[in-house]
C-alpha positions in Angstrom: 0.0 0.0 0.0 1.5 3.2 -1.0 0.7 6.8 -1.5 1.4 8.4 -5.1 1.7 12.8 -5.1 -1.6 12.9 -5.8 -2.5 12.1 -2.3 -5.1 8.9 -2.8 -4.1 5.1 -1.9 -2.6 2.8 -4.1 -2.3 -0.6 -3.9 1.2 -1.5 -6.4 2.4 -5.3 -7.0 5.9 -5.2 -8.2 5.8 -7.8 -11.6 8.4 -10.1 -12.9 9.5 -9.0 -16.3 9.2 -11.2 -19.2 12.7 -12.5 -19.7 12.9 -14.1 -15.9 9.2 -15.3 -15.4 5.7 -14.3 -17.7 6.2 -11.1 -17.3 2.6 -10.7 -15.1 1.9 -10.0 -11.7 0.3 -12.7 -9.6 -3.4 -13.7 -9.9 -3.8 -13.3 -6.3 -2.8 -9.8 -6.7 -5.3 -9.4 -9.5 -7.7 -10.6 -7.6 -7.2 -8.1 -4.2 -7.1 -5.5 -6.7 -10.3 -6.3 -8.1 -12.2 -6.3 -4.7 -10.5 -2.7 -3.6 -11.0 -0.7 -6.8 -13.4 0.0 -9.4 -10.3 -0.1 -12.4 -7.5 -2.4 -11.9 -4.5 -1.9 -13.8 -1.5 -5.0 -15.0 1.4 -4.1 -16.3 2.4 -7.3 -19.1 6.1 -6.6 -19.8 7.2 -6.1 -23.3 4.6 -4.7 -26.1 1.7 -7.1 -27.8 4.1 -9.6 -28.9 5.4 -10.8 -26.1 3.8 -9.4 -22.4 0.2 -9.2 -23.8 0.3 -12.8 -25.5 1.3 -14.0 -22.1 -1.3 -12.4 -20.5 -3.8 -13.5 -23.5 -2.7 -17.1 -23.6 -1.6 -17.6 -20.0 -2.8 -15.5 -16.8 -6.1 -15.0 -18.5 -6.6 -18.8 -18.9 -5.1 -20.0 -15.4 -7.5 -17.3 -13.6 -10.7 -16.6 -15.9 -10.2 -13.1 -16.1 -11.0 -10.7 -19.1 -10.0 -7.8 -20.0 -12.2 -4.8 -20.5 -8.9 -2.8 -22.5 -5.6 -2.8 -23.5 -3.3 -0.2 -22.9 -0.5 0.3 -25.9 2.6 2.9 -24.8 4.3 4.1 -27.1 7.1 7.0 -27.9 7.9 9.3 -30.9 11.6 8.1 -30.6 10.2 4.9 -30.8 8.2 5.1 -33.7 11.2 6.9 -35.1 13.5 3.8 -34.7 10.8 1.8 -36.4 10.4 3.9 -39.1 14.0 4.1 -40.1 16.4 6.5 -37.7 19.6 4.5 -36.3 19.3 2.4 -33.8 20.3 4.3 -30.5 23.4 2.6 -28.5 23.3 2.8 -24.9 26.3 5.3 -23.7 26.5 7.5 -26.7 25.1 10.5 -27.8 21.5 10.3 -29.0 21.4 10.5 -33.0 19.9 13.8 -34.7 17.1 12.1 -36.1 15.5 11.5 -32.8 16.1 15.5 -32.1 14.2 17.0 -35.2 10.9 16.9 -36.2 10.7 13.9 -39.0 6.2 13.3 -39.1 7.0 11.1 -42.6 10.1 8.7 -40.3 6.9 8.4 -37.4 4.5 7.4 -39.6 6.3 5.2 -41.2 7.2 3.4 -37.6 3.3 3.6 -37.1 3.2 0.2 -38.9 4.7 -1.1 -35.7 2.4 -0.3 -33.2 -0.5 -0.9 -35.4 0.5 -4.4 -35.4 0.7 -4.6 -32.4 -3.1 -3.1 -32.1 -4.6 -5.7 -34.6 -2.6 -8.1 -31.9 -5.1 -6.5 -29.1 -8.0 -6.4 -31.1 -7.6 -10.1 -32.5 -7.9 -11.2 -28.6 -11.2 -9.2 -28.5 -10.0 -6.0 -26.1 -10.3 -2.9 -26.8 -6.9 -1.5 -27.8 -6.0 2.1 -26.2 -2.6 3.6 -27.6 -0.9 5.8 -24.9 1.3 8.2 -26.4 4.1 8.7 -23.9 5.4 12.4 -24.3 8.8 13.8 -24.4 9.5 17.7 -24.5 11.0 17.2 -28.2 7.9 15.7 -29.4 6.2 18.2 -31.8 2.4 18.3 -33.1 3.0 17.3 -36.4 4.4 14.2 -34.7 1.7 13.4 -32.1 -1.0 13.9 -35.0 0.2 11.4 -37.0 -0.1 8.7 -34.3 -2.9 9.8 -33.5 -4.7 9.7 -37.0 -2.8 6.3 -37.8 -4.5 4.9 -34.5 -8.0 6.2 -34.6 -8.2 4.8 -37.8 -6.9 1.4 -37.3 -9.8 1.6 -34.7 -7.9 2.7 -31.5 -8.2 5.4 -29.1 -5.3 7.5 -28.5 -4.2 9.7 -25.7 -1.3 11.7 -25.0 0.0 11.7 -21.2 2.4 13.8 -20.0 2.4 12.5 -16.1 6.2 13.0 -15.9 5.6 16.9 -15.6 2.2 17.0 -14.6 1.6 14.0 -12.0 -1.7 12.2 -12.1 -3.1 15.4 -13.6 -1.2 14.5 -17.2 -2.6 11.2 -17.2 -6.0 12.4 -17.1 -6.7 11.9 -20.7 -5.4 8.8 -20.9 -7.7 7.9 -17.8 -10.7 8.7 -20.0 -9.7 7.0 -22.6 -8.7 3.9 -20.8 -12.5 4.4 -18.8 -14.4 4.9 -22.0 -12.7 1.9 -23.8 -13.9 -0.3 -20.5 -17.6 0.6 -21.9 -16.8 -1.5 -24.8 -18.3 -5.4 -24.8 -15.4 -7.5 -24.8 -15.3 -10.1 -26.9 -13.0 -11.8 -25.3 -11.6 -15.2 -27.5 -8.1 -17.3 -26.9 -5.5 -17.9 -30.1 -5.7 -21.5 -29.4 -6.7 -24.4 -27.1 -4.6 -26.2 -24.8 -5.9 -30.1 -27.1 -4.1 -28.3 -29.8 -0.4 -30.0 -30.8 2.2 -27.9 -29.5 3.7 -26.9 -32.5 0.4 -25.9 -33.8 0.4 -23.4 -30.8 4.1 -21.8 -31.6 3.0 -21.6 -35.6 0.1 -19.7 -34.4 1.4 -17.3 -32.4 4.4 -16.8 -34.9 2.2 -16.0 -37.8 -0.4 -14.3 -36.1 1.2 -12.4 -33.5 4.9 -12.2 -34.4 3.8 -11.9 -38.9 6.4 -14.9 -39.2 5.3 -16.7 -42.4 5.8 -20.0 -40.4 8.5 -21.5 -37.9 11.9 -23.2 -38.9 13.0 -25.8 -35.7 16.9 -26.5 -34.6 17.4 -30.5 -34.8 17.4 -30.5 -30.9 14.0 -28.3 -30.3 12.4 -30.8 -32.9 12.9 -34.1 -31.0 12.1 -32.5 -27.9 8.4 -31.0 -29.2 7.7 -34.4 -30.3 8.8 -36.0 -27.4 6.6 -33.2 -25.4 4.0 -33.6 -27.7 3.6 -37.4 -27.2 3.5 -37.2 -23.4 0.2 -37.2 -21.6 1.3 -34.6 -19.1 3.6 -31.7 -20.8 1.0 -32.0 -24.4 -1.5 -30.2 -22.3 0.9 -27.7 -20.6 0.8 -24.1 -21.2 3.1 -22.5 -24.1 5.7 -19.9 -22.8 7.2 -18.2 -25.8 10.9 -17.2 -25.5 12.6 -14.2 -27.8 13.6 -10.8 -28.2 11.1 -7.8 -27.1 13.0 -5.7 -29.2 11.7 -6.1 -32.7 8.3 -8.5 -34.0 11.2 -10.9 -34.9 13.5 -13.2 -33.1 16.5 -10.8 -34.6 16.5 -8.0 -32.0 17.8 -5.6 -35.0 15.3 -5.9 -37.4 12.6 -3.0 -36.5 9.3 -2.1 -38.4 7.2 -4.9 -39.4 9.2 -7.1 -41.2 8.0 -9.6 -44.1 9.1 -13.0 -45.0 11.1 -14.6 -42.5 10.5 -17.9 -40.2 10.4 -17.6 -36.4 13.4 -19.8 -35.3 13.1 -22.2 -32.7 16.6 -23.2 -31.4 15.6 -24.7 -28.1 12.4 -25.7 -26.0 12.2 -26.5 -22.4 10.0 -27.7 -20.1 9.4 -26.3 -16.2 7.0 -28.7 -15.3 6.1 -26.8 -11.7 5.0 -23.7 -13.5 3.3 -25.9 -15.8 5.3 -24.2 -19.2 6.9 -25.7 -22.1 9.4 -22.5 -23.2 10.1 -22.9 -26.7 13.4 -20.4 -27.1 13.8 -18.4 -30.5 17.1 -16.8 -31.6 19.9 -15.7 -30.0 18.3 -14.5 -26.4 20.0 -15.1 -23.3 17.9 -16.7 -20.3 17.9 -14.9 -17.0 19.6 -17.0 -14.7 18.2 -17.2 -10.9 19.6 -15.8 -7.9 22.9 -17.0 -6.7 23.4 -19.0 -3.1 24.9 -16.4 -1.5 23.7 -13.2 -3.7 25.9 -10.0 -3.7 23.1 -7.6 -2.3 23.6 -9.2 0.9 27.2 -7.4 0.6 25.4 -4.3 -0.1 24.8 -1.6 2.6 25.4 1.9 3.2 28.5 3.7 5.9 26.3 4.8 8.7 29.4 7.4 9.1 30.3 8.6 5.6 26.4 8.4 3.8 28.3 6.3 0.9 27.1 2.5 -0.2 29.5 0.1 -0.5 29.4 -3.3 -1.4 28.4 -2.5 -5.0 31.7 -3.4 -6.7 
């Protein structure tokens, strides 16, 4: 239970990202929330493709819960990178493209996030794009997300929370409460009866736009293995890859055409009830340690200085 600027109660549930669990806070979370307040937000880590197919094909199945709407963020920069600027490299300077106005480059990365809404609205949720803003953004910019959303059949709103507080967000409250109005026609991607690798073909056509999948040796004999066993046939299907482009190639941006999802590796963790199939080149979190650093961590009760970190 904490208390945000704006003075009211909030109840927050710190989520595992994507890469180290499902990306999903707990269902039992969900379910307090649901009891205390009239809207109840979850944060699914890492855009349509991967956070909101887990949420889709997963949380929603284990607990029976629908979603009312969908909330999309997205940037200018982003949309930029999408559409064609470099790709920025953490520690140097930030390239020009991303520090003039370019509307044609955002549209153009628009393809992108609308993907990523026909992702939403396939699962029968209302999609509502949230257009996070930066001080460079300009209105030629904004306006061309906005008219590429609304007409794909998305609402858009523009929150500026960062300099405003829960103020900013106030537009994108509406829209978020006004898409909740909507009927949702709530419908899964695929059934739990259906062959495994029927499940990853889905979801690589019709949520990644692969034009099918391609399997490592290895992965292969384990799927059929899986897929001939009573017991992990019927287990849930965790998809593995990058979050940083529709592909398993973390530098290919846009929406790219013609390729095959690549399925090196597949695992099963039969407690959480997952098989993982693992595409490209992504490296698995690993858990914590025996005897973990932090507890090395602390801070000079005489000087005011941590040590511990190095």
């Amino acid at each position: 239970l904490m208390q945000p600027r704006g003075g009211h109660p909030a109840c927050a549930h710190a989520c595992p990202f994507t890469n180290s669990a499902i990306g999903q806070s707990s269902i039992v979370s969900a379910g307090l929330a649901l009891k205390l307040a009239d809207y109840h937000v979850t944060e699914s880590g890492f855009a349509a493709d991967s956070g909101f197919e887990k949420f889709w094909s997963l949380k929603c199945r284990v607990s029976g819960l629908t979603p009312n709407a969908a909330v999309i963020v997205a940037t200018v920069r982003a949309l930029k990178c999408h559409g064609g600027a470099p790709i920025p490299v953490p520690g140097t300077p930030l390239p020009d493209e991303y520090k003039v106005e370019n509307a044609g480059q955002v549209e153009k990365g628009c393809a992108n996030l609308l993907h990523h809404v026909a992702t939403v609205k396939k699962a029968g949720s209302s999609p509502v794009v949230c257009i996070n803003s930066f001080v460079t953004d300009t209105k030629a910019e904004i306006e061309a997300i906005r008219k590429a959303c609304e007409n794909a059949g998305a609402r858009v709103a523009v929150s500026d929370h960062w300099l405003k507080g829960g103020e900013g967000a106030i537009e994108l409250a509406n829209a978020v409460k006004d898409a909740c109005e909507d009927k949702p026609e709530f419908k899964f991607l695929y059934e739990l009866n259906e062959p495994l690798r029927e499940r990853i073909n889905k979801i690589a056509v019709e949520v990644y736009g692969a034009d099918g999948v391609d399997y490592s040796a290895d992965a292969a004999k384990k799927l059929e293995q899986y897929e001939n066993d009573p017991v992990t046939s019927k287990l849930g299907l965790c998809m593995v890859k990058t979050h940083l482009s529709l592909s398993d190639n973390p530098t290919v941006k846009g929406v790219p055409k013609g390729w095959k999802l690549f399925v090196r590796d597949c695992l099963v963790y039969a407690g959480a009830g997952f098989v993982v199939p693992v595409a490209g080149a992504i490296t698995l979190m690993p858990g914590t340690a025996s005897d973990p650093a932090y507890r090395r961590v602390d801070v000079d009760v005489d000087t005011g200085k941590v040590k511990g970190l190095f």
